[in-house]
DOVEX-319977 format. One line per field, with one value per residue (C-alpha): residue number from 1; residue in one letter; x, y, z. Coordinates in nm, 4 decimals. Example, Ala and Ser with C-alpha at 12.3 -4.5 7.8 and 13.67 -1.06 7.14 Angstrom:
k	1_2
r	a_s
c1	1.2300_1.3670
c2	-0.4500_-0.1060
c3	0.7800_0.7140
REM end
This chain:
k	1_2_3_4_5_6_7_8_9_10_11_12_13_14_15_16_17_18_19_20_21_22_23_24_25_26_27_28_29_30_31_32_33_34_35_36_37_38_39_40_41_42_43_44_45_46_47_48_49_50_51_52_53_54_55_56_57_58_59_60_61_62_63_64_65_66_67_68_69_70_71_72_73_74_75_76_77_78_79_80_81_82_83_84_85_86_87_88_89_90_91_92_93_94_95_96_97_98_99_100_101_102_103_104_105_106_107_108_109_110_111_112_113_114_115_116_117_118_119_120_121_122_123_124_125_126_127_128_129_130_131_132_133_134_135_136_137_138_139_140_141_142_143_144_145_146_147_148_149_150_151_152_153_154_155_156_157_158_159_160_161_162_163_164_165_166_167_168_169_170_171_172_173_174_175_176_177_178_179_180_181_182_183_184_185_186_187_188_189_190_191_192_193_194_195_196_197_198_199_200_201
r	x_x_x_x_x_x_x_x_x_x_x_x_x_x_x_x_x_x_x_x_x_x_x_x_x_x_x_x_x_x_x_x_x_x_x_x_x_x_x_x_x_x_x_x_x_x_x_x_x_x_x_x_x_x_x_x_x_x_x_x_x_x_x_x_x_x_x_x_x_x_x_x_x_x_x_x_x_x_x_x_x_x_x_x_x_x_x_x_x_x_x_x_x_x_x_x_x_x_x_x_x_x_x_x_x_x_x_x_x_x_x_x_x_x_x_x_x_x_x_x_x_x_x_x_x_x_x_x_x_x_x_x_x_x_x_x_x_x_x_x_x_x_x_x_x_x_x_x_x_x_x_x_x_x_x_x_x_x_x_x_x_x_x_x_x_x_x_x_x_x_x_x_x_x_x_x_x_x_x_x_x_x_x_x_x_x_x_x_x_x_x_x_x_x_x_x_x_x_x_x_x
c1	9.6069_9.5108_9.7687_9.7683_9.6434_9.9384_10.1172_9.8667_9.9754_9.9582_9.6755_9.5059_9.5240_9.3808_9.1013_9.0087_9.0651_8.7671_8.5585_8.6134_8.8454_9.0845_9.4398_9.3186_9.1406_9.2562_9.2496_9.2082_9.4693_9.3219_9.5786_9.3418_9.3310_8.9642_8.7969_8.4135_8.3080_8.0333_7.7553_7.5543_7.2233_7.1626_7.0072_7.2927_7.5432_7.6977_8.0205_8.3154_8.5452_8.8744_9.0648_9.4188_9.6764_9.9950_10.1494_9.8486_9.8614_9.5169_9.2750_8.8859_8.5997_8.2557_8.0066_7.6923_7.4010_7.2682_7.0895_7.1527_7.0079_6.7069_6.5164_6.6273_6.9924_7.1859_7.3492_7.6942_7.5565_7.3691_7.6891_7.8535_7.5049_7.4939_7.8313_8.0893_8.4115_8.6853_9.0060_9.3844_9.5311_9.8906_10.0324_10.0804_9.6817_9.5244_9.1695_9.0506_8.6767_8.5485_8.2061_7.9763_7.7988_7.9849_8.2510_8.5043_8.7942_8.9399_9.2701_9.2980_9.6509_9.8144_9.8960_10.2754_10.3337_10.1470_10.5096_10.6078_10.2816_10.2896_10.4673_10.7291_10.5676_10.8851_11.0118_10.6816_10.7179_10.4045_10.3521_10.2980_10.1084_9.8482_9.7991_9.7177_9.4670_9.3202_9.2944_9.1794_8.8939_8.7308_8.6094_8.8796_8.5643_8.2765_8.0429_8.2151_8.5364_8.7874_9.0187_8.8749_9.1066_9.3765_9.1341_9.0289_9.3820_9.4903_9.1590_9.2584_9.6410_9.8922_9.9862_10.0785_9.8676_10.2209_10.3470_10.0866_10.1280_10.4664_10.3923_10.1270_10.4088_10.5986_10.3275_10.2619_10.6586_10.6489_10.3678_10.1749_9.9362_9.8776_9.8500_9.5123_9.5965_9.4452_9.5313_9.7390_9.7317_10.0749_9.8770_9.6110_9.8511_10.0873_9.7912_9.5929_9.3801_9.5520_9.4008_9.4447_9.4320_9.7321_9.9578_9.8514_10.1389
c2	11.2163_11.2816_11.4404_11.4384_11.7646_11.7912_11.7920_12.0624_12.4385_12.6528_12.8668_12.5506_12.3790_12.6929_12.6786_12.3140_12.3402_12.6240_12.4330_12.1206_11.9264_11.7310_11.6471_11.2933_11.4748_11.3302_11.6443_11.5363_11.7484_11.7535_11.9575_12.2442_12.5733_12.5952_12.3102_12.2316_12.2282_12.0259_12.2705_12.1587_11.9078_11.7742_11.9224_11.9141_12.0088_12.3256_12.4453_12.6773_12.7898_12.9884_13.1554_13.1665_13.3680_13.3635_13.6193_13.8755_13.7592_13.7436_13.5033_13.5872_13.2923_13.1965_13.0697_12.8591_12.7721_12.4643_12.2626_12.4080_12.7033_12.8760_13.2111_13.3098_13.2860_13.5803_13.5794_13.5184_13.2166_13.0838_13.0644_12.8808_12.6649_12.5618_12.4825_12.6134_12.6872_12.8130_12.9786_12.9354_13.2174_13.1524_12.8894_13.0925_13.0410_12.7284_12.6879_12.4976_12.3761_12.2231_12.0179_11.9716_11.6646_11.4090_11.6470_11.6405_11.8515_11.9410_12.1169_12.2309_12.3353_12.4758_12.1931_12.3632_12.2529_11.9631_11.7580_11.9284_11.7719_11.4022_11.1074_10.9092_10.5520_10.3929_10.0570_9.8886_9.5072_9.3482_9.1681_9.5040_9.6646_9.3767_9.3470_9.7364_9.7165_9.3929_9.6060_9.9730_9.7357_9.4484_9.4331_9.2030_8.9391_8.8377_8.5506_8.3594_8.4202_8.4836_8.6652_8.7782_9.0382_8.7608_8.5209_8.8042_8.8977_8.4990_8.4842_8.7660_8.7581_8.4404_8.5515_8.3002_8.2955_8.2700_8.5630_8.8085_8.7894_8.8018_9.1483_9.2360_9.2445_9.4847_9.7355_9.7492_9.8028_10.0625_10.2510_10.1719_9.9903_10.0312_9.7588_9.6501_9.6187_9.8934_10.1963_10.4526_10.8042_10.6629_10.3760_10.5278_10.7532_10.4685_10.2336_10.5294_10.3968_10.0866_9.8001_9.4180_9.4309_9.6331_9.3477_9.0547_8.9360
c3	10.5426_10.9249_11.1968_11.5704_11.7730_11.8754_11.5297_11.3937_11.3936_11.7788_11.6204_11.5828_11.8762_12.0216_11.8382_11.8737_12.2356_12.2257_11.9933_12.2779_12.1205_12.3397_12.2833_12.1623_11.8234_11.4657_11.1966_10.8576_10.6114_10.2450_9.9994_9.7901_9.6140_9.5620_9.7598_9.8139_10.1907_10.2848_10.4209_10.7361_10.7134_11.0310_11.3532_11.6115_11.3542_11.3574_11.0790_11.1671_10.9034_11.0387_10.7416_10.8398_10.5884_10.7296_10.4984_10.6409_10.9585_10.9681_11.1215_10.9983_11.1171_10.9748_11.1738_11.0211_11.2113_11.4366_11.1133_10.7996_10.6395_10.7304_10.6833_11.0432_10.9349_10.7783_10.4456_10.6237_10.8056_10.5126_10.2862_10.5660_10.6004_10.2333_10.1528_9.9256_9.7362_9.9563_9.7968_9.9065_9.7278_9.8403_10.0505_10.3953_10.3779_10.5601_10.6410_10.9462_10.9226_11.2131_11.2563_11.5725_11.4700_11.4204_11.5494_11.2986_11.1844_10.8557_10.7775_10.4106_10.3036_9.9642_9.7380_9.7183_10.0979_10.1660_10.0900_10.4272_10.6199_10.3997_10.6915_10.5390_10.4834_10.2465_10.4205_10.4599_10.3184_10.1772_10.4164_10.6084_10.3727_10.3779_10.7307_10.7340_10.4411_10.6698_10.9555_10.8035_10.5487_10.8496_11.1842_11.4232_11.4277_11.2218_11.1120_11.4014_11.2969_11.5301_11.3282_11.0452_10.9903_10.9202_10.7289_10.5070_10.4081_10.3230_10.0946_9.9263_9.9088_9.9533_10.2664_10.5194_10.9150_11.0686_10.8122_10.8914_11.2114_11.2210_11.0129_11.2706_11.5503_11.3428_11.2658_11.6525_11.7337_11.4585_11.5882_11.2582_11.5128_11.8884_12.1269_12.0469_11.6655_11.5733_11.3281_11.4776_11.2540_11.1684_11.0215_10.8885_10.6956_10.5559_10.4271_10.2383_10.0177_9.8927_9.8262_9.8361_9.4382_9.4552_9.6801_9.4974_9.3297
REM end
């Protein structure tokens, strides 16, 4: 799932502001005791891991270095480099791992309170559902089609041109999609990874 900046915790904000994140940034929340993070394997990349445990009170960061591991590095920078398991031992503990290049940022939470971060996406109609899958899966245009978006969706499910965008002006009032049609975090949360296989009836 993916939150706002300006839904994420204070101590984070903080610390996306210093890594040069605006108030525009999209954080990616992935639930996790032990979780692999991706190490760093490209030049202008850089990974910062900040171990939060609120229980502690106790903020501790890992820096890696600008493309990957390297004899230059130390030990602490390598293990940050290459990649690894990180721990939540309890669930006051979060872990915020940010990326340079592509500059990305990743929230992981304890499993027992990511039902207090998940949006509530009941009340979506089919109709809905398709138009989001249409719009998170295809470009707006392609192969000279105008809306391909639209003509994707009919091939796929029975839904009608007049339906889905009937559905289309819904998702927009809702927030689910902004004026341009495209996915809002709101969206993007509701749709997840569903499928057209999944609204075929």
């Amino acid at each position: 799932m993916f939150i706002e900046f300006k839904d994420s915790p204070p101590w984070a904000q903080t610390l996306l502001k210093s890594a040069g994140f605006t108030s525009r940034a999209v954080v990616e929340v992935q639930a996790a005791v032990t979780h692999q993070v991706g190490g760093t394997w490209h030049d202008a990349n850089r990974v910062t891991l900040h171990f939060v445990d609120g229980r502690e009170r106790k903020l501790e960061t890992r820096v890696g270095t600008y493309g990957g591991a390297n004899i230059f590095a130390s030990a602490e920078e390598n293990a940050v480099n290459l990649g690894g398991e990180i721990t939540l031992p309890n669930p006051d503990c979060m872990v915020l791992e940010l990326h340079t290049y592509p500059k990305m940022a990743r929230l992981y939470v304890h499993p027992e309170v990511i039902p207090l971060w998940l949006p509530k996406t009941d009340g979506l109609s089919r109709d809905e559902q398709i138009v989001l899958v249409a719009v998170r899966s295809y470009k707006s245009s392609y192969l000279g089609i105008k809306d391909y978006r639209c003509w994707e969706a009919r091939q796929a499910t029975d839904i009608s041109k007049e339906a889905y965008q009937v559905a289309k002006a819904r998702l927009i009032e809702q927030g689910h999609l902004d004026k341009r049609g495209a996915l809002t975090v709101k969206g993007r949360n509701a749709v997840g990874r569903r499928t057209f296989n999944e609204l075929v009836d």
